[in-house]
C-alpha positions, 0 to 999 in steps of 0.5 A: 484802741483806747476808750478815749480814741473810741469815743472820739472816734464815735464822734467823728461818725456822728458828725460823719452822719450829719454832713452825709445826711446834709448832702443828701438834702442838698441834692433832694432839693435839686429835685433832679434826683438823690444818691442811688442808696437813697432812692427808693426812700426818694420815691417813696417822700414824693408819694406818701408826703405825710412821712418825712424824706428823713424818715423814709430813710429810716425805714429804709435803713432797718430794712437793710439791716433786717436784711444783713441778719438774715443773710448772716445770721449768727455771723451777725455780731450784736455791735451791728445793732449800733446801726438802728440808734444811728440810722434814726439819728441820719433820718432826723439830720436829714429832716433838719438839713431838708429844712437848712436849704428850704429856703434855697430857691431851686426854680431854674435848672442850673440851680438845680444842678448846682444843689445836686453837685454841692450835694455830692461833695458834701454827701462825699466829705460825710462818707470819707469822714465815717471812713476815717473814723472806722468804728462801724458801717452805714446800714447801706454799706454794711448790707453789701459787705454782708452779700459780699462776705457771705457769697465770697464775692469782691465789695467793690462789685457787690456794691456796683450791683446793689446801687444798680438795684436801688435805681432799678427798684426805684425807678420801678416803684415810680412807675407803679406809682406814678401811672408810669411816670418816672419820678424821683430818680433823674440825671442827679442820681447819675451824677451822685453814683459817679461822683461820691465815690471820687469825692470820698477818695479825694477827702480820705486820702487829704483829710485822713493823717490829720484827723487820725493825728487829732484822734490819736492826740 
């Protein structure tokens, strides 16, 4: 791979970031719940407003990573620490998209569904964008191919169990502060856990062979 391709690949992620940080405001401001990945840092904007959804997510993401070093230790290869730089620059897009769709009412429900779904197709066409450019993961999806490598087990199962845990944890976290309450985690998580992936798939598969013919130009 050239120096000109990896740059322009490079760009692509970053411009990957900010259409998946937009989606992810998108479907905050539903109110009806965000992705599973992006749940507990959800819970957590709702309880402690003083610190930003977008920087929640930014501690969220270095705690997965803290994690993938801990679980591969050595394997753990120092590229991987683009992931810190990157994972703030997801945080700070995710603030300024909260701030592009504050201005979007949401006091009926079907505009809240509607905010959760554009919020799904625009997360899905981020996601589908960082896969065609291919240089590195999400602090997310990085964490899960660290279980995976290391435990042998598929990525694709790996990935079913850790978006499971992320709800579970969150929805836990709501109930120890929210007096048993469950907020934060609703009918649009559901929606994002089954719809992103179709999303992506579909975006991957139409988009790919003319992004890869522009990078390789």
């Amino acid at each position: 791979m050239t120096t000109k391709e990896t740059i322009k690949r490079y760009i692509l992620f970053i411009i990957s970031l900010f259409f998946a940080a937009l989606g992810v405001a998108f479907t905050k401001r539903g109110e009806l719940g965000v992705s599973p990945i992006s749940s507990v840092a959800n819970v957590l904007s709702i309880k402690f407003t003083a610190v930003s959804m977008g920087n929640w997510l930014i501690i969220w993401n270095c705690v997965l990573i803290v994690g993938q070093i801990l679980i591969l230790r050595k394997n753990f290869k120092p590229i991987q620490l683009l992931q810190v730089p990157l994972s703030f620059l997801f945080g700070y897009f995710t603030d300024f998209g909260m701030w592009l769709v504050s201005f979007i009412p949401v006091n009926i429900y079907i505009m809240r569904l509607v905010m959760v779904i554009l919020g799904v197709i625009i997360l899905g066409f981020g996601i589908s964008l960082s896969v065609i450019a291919n240089v590195i993961m999400n602090a997310g999806e990085a964490f899960v191919k660290a279980i995976a490598d290391t435990t042998k087990k598929d990525f694709g199962n790996v990935k079913i169990i850790f978006d499971i845990s992320c709800v579970t944890f969150s929805v836990i976290l709501s109930l120890i502060l929210f007096n048993f309450t469950i907020l934060g985690t609703r009918e649009g998580t559901l929606i994002a856990a089954l719809g992103t992936g179709i999303v992506v798939k579909f975006f991957t598969k139409h988009l790919k062979k003319n992004i890869e013919n522009i990078i390789r130009g």
